[in-house]
FIKOL-751541 format. One record per residue (C-alpha): residue number from 1; residue in one letter; x, y, z. Coordinates in steps of 0.5 Angstrom, whole numbers, plus 500, padded with zeros to 3 digits. Example, Ala and Ser with C-alpha at 12.3 -4.5 7.8 and 13.67 -1.06 7.14 Angstrom:
REM FIKOL-751541
<node num="1" residu="A" X="525" Y="491" Z="516"/>
<node num="2" residu="S" X="527" Y="498" Z="514"/>
This chain:
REM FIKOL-751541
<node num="1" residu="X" X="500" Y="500" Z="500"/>
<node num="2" residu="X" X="506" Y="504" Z="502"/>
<node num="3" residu="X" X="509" Y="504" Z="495"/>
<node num="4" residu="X" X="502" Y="505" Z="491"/>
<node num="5" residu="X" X="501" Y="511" Z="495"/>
<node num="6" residu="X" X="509" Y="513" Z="494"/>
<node num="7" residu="X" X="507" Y="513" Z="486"/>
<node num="8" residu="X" X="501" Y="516" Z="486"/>
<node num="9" residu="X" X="505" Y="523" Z="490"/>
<node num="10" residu="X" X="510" Y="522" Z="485"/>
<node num="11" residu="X" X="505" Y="523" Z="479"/>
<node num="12" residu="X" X="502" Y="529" Z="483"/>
<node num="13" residu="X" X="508" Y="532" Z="484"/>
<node num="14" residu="X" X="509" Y="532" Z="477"/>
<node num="15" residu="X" X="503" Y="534" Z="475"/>
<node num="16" residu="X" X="505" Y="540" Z="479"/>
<node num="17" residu="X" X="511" Y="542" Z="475"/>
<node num="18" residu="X" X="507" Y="540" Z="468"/>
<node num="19" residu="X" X="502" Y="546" Z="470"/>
<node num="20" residu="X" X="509" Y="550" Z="473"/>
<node num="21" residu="X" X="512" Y="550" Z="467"/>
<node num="22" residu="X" X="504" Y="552" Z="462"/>
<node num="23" residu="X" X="504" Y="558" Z="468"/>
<node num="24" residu="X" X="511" Y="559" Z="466"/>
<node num="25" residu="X" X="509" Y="560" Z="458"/>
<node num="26" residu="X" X="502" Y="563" Z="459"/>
<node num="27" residu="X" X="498" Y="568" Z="463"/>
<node num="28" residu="X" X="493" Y="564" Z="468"/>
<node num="29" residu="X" X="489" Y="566" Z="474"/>
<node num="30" residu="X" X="492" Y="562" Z="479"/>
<node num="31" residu="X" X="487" Y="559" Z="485"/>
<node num="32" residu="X" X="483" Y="564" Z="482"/>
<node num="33" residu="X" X="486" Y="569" Z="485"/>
<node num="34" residu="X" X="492" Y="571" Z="483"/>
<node num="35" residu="X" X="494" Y="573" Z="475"/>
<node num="36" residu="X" X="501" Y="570" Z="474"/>
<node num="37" residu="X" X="505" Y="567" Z="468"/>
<node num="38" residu="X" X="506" Y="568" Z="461"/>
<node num="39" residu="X" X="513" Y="570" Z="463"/>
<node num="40" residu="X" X="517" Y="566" Z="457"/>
<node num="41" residu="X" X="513" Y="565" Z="449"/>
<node num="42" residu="X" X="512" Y="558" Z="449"/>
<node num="43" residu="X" X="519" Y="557" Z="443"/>
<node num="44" residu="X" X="524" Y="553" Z="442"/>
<node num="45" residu="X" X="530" Y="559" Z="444"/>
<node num="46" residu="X" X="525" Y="559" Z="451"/>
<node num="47" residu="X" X="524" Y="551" Z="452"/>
<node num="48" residu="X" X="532" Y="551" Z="452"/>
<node num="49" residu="X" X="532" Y="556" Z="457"/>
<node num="50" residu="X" X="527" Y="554" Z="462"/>
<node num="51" residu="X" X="530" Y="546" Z="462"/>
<node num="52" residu="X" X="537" Y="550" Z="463"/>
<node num="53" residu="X" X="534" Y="552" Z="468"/>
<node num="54" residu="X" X="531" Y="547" Z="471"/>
<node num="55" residu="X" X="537" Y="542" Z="471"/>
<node num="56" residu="X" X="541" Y="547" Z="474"/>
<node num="57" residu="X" X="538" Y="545" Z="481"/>
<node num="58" residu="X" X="536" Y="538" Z="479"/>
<node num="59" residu="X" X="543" Y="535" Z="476"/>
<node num="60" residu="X" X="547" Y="538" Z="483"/>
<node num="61" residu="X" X="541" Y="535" Z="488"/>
<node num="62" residu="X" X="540" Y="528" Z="483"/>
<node num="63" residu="X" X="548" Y="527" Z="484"/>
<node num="64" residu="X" X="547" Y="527" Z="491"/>
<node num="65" residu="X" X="541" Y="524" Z="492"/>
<node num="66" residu="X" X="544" Y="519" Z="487"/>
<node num="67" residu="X" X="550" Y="517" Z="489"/>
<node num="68" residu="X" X="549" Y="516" Z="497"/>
<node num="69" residu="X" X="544" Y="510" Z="496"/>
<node num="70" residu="X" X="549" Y="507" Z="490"/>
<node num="71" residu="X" X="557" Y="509" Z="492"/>
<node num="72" residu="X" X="559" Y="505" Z="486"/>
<node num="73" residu="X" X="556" Y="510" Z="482"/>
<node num="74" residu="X" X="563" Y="513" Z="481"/>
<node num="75" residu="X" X="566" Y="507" Z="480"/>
<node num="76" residu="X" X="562" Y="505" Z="475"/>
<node num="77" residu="X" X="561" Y="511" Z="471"/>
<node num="78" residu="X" X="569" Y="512" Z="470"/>
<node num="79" residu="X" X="568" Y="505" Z="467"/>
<node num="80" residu="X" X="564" Y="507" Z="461"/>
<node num="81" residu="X" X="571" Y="510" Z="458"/>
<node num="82" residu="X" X="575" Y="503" Z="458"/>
<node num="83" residu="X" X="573" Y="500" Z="450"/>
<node num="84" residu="X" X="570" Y="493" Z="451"/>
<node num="85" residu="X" X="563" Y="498" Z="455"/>
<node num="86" residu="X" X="563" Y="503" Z="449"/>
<node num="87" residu="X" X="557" Y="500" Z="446"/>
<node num="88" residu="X" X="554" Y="501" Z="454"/>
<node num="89" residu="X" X="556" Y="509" Z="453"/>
<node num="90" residu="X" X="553" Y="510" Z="446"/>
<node num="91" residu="X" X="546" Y="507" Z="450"/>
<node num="92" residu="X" X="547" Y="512" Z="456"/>
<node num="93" residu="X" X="549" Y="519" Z="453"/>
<node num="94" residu="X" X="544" Y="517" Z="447"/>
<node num="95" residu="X" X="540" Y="516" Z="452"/>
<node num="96" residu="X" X="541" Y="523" Z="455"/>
<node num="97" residu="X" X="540" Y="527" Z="447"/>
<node num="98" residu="X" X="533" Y="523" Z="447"/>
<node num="99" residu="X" X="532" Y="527" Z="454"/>
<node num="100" residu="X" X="534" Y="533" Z="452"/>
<node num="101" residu="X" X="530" Y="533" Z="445"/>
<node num="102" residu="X" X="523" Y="530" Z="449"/>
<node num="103" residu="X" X="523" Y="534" Z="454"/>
<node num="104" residu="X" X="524" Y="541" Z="449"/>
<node num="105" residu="X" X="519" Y="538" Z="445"/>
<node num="106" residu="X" X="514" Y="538" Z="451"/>
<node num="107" residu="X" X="516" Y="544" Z="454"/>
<node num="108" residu="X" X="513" Y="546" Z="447"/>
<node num="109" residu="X" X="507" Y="542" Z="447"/>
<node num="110" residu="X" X="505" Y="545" Z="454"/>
<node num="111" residu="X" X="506" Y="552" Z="452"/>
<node num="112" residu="X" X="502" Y="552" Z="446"/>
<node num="113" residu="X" X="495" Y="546" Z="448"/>
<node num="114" residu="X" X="492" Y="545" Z="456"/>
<node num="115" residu="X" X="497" Y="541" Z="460"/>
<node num="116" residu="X" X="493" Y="535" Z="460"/>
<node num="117" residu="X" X="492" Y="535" Z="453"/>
<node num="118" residu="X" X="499" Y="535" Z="452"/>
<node num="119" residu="X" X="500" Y="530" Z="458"/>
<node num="120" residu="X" X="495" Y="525" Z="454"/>
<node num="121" residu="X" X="497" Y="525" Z="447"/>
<node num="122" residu="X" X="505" Y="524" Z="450"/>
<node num="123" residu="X" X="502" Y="519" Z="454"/>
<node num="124" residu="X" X="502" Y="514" Z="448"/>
<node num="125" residu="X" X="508" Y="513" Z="447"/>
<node num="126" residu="X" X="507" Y="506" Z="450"/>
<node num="127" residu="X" X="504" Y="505" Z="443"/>
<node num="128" residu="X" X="511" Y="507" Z="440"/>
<node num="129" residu="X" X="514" Y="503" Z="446"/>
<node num="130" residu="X" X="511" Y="497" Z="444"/>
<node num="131" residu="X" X="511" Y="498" Z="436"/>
<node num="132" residu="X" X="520" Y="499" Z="437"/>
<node num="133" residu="X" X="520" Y="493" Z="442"/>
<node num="134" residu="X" X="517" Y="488" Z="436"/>
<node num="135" residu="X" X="522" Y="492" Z="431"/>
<node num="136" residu="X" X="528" Y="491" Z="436"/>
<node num="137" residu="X" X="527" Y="485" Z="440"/>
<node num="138" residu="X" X="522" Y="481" Z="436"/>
<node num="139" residu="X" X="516" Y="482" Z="441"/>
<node num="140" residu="X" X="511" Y="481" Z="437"/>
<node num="141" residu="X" X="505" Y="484" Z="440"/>
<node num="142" residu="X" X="499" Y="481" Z="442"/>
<node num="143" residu="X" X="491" Y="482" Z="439"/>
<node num="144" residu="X" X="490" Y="484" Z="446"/>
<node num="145" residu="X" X="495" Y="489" Z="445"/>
<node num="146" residu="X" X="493" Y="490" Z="439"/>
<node num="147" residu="X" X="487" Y="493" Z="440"/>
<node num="148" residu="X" X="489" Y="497" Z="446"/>
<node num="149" residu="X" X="494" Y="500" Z="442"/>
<node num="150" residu="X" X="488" Y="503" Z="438"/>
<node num="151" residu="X" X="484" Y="504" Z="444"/>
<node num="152" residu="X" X="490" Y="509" Z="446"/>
<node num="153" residu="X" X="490" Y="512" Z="440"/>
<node num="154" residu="X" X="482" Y="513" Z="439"/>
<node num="155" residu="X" X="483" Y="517" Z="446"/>
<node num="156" residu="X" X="488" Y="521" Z="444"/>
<node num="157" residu="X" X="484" Y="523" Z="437"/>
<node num="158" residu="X" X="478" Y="525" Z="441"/>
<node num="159" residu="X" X="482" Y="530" Z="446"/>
<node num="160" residu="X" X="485" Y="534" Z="440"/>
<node num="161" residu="X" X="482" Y="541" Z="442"/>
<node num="162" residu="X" X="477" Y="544" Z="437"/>
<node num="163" residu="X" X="476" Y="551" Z="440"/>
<node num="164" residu="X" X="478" Y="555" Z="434"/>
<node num="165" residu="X" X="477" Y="561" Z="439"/>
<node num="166" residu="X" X="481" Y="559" Z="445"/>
<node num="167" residu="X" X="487" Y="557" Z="441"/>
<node num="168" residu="X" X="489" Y="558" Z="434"/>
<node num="169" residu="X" X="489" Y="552" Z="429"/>
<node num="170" residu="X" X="497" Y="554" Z="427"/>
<node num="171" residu="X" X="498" Y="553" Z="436"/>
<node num="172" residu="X" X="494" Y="547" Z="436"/>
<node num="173" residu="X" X="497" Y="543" Z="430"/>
<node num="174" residu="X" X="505" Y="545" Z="433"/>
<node num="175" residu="X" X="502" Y="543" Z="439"/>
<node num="176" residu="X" X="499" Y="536" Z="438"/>
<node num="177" residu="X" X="506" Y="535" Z="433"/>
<node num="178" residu="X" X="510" Y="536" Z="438"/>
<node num="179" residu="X" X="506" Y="533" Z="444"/>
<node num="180" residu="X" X="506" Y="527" Z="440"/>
<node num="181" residu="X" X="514" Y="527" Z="437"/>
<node num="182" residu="X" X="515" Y="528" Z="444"/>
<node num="183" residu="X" X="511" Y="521" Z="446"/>
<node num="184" residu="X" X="516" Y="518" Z="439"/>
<node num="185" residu="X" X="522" Y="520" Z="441"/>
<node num="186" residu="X" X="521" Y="519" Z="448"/>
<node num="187" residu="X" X="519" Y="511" Z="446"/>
<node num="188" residu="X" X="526" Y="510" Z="443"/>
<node num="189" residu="X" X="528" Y="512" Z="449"/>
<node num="190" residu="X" X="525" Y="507" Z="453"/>
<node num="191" residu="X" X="528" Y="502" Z="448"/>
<node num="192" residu="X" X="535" Y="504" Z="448"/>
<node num="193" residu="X" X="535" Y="504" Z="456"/>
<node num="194" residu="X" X="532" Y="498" Z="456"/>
<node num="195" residu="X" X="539" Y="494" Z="453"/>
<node num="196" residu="X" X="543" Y="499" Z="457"/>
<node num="197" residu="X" X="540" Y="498" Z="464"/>
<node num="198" residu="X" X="542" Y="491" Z="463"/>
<node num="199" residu="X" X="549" Y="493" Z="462"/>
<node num="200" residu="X" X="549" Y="499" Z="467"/>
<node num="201" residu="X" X="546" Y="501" Z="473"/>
<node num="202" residu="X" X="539" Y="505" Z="473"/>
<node num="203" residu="X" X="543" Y="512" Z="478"/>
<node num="204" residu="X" X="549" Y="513" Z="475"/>
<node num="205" residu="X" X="545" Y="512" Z="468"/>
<node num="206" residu="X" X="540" Y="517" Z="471"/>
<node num="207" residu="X" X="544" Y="522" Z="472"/>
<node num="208" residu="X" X="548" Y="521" Z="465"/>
<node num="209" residu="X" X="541" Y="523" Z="462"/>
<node num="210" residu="X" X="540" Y="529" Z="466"/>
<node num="211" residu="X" X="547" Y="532" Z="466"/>
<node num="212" residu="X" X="547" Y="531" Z="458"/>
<node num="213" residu="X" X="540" Y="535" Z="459"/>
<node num="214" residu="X" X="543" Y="541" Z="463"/>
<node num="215" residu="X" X="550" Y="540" Z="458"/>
<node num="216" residu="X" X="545" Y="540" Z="450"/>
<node num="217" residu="X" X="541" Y="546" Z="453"/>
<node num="218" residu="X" X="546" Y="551" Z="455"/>
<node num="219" residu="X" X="549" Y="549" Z="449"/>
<node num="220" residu="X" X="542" Y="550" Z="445"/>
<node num="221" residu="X" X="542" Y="557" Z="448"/>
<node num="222" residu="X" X="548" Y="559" Z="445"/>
<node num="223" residu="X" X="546" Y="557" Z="438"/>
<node num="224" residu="X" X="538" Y="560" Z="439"/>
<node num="225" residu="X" X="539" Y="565" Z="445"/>
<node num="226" residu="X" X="532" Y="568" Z="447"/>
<node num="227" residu="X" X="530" Y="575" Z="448"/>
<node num="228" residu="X" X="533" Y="576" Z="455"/>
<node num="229" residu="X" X="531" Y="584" Z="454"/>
<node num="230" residu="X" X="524" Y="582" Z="455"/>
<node num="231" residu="X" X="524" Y="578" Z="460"/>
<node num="232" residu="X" X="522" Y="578" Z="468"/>
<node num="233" residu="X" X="527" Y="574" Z="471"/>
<node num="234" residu="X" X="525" Y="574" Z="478"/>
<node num="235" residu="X" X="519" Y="569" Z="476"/>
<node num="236" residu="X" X="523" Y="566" Z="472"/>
<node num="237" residu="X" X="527" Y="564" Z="477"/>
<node num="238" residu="X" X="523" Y="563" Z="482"/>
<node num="239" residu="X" X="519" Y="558" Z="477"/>
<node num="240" residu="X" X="524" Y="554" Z="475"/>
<node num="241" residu="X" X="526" Y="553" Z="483"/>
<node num="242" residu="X" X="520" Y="551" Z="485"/>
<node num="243" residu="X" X="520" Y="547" Z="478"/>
<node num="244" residu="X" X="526" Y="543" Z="479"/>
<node num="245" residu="X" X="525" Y="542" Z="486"/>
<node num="246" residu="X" X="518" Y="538" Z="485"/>
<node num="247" residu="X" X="520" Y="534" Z="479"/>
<node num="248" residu="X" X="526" Y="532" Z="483"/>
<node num="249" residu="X" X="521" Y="529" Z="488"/>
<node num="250" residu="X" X="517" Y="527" Z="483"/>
<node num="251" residu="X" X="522" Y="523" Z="481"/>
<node num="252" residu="X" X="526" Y="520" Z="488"/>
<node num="253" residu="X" X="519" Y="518" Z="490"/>
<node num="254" residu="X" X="517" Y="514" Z="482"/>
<node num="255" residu="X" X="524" Y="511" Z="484"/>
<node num="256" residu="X" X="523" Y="509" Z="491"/>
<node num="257" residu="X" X="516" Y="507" Z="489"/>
<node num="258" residu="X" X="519" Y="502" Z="482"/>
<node num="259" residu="X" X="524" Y="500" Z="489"/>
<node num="260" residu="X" X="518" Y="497" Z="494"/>
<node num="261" residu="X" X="513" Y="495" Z="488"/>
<node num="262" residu="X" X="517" Y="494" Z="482"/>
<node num="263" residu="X" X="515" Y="498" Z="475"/>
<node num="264" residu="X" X="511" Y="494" Z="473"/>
<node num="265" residu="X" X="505" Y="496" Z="479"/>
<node num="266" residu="X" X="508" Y="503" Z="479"/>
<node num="267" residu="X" X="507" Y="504" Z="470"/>
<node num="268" residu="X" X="500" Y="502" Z="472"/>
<node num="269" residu="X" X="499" Y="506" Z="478"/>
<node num="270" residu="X" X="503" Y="512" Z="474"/>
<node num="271" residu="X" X="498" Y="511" Z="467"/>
<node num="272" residu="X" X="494" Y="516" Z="471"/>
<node num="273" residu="X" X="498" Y="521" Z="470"/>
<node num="274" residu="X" X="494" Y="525" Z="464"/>
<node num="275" residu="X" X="487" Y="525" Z="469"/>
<node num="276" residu="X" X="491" Y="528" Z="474"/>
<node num="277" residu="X" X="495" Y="533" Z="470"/>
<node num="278" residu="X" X="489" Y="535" Z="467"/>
<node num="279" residu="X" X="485" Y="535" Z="475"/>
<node num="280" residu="X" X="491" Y="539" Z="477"/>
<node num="281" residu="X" X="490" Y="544" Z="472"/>
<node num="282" residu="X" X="483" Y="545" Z="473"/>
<node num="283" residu="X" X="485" Y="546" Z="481"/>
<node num="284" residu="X" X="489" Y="551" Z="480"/>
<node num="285" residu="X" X="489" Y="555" Z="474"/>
<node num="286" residu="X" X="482" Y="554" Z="471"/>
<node num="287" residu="X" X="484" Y="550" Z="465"/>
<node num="288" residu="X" X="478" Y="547" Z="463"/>
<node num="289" residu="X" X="476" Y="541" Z="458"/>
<node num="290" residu="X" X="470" Y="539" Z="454"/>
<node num="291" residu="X" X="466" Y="533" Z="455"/>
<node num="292" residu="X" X="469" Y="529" Z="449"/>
<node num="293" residu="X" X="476" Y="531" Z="451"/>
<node num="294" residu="X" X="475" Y="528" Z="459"/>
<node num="295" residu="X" X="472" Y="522" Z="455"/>
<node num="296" residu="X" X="479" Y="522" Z="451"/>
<node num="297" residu="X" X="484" Y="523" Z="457"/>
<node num="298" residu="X" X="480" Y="518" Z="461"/>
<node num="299" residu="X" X="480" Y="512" Z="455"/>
<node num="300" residu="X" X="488" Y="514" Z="454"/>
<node num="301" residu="X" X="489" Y="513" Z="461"/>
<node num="302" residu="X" X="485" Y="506" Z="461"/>
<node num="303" residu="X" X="489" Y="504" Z="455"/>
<node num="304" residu="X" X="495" Y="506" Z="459"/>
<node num="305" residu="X" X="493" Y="502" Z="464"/>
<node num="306" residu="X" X="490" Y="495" Z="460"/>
<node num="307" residu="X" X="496" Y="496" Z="456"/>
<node num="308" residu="X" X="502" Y="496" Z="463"/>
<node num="309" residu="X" X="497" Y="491" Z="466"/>
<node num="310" residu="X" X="497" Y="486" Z="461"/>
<node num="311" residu="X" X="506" Y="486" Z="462"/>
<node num="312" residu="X" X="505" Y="485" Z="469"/>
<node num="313" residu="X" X="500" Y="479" Z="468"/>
<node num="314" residu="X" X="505" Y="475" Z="463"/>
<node num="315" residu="X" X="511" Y="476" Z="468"/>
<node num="316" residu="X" X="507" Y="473" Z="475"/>
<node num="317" residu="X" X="505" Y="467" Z="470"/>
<node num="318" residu="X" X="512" Y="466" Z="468"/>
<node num="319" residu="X" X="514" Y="467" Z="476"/>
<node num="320" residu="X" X="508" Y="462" Z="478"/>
């Protein structure tokens, strides 16, 4: 009980940075009291700032963290350099440019479309998951499988916003594009980390992907730098702080709850994350979805579930 309730705080805290990051991009009438945010324009150039930002607090706090619950983390991470693990290091710091082009892709994603539409369409990665896992590991999928996938796309379909008035048929289809590449992109991450946790330590492998985020988006800003003249700072600041500090703890805790009742159980329990992305945003921003767009979040988030549920299923009769 203790590590279900672990992963569904997880997912809130998460939910609470995906909403961070749309006040961040777009002006919101907070707990309906407060007028705050549209502090950055929901770009590319303001995507690398603000995971810049955010990883500058998060990279240091994740070594820490990291490292004290696995003392060989250093050990192990020198040991990427030696010739016989290149393949291994190939895997992990591919695994950390996937990160960087995921997270920029969804920043974008939540700045243009509400956040828990955003959050749905990404969340059907596991059909992208499962399509590259039948490619790479011959992991044919099943009928079952088959039509949950369909289901998982049939939701996503029907959560596309369709107010022309709220929002520009030009932010709508970069949104949808980029929430869903985001979702693609983030498919052939979880392959690859799949191949090389079987080489590598999940802390140190972690931190690889986060530091190589901090690294590509400090790089970025030189390349495609922002307009810092007509920026509020302050808020700014203040934003990613507090962003980077509940996505830090939304991970340990995902991490501790994978720990105490394993990924399978936890994959299940996070598959509630659109709902509660899209609960959360209507709790404190005012963010509201029609009634086709909740039947969408709500079918994507089953889907998610069967789909998590049907794995967890075959690995107990393989046990038993």
């Amino acid at each position: 009980m203790l590590g279900i309730l672990t992963v569904l705080l997880s997912s809130l805290f998460l939910s609470f940075h995906n909403v961070t990051v749309r006040v961040l991009f777009s002006e919101h009438l907070v707990l309906s009291f407060f007028l705050l945010g549209g502090y950055v324009k929901p770009d590319l150039q303001n995507s690398f700032l603000l995971m810049f930002m955010r990883m500058l607090l998060v990279v240091p706090l994740m070594a820490a963290v990291a490292f004290k619950l696995y003392p060989s983390a250093p050990q192990e991470f020198q040991s990427l350099f030696r010739r016989e693990r290149l393949d291994v290091m190939l895997q992990a710091f591919g695994c950390g440019v996937l990160m960087f082009l995921y997270i920029a892709s969804l920043y974008i994603a939540i700045g243009l479309i509400p956040t828990g539409i955003a959050l749905t369409l990404f969340f059907s990665y596991p059909v992208f998951t499962a399509l590259l896992s039948w490619r790479f590991f011959g992991d044919r999928p099943t009928l079952f499988r088959w039509l949950v996938m369909g289901i998982i796309l049939v939701g996503g379909v029907l959560t596309i916003p369709q107010d022309r008035a709220t929002y520009s048929s030009h932010s709508i289809a970069i949104g949808i594009f980029a929430s869903i590449m985001a979702g693609v992109i983030y498919a052939f991450y979880n392959v690859i980390a799949q191949i090389c946790l079987e080489k590598f330590h999940p802390a140190p492998f972690t931190w690889i992907s986060f530091a190589l985020t901090l690294l590509l988006s400090g790089v970025s800003l030189l390349f495609f730098p922002p307009s810092v003249t007509q920026l509020d700072w302050t808020p700014i600041w203040i934003g990613s702080i507090f962003s980077g500090l509940i996505s830090f703890i939304g991970h340990t805790l995902n991490n501790l709850g994978i720990r105490t009742i394993g990924a399978n159980t936890a994959s299940i329990i996070g598959s509630s994350s659109p709902a509660l992305t899209a609960l959360v945003a209507w709790a404190i921003i005012g963010e509201t979805l029609n009634l086709i767009q909740s039947v969408g979040i709500g079918v994507v988030t089953l889907g998610i579930a069967l789909l998590s549920g049907e794995r967890w299923i075959q690995r107990r009769n393989e046990i038993i």
